[in-house]
Steps between C-alpha positions, in 0.01 A plus 500: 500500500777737579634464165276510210770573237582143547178383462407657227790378290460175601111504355630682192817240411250168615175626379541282133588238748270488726224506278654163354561342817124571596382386160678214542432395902109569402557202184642287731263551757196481297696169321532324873144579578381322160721233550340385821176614371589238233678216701239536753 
């Protein structure tokens, strides 16, 4: 909190990669919920 700088440079370098890494942990998540949908 005390330094925001920080922060926001982090967000701006990561932002293309964090929107991958989400898109991709919400595939897999969705893909382990069919699968035991499936197997179950």
């Amino acid at each position: 909190m005390s330094t925001p700088k920080e922060d926001t440079s982090f967000w701006t370098k990561y932002k293309r990669f964090a929107s991958t890494e989400i898109l991709l942990y919400v595939i897999m998540i969705v893909g382990i919920i069919l699968g035991i949908i499936i197997f179950s």
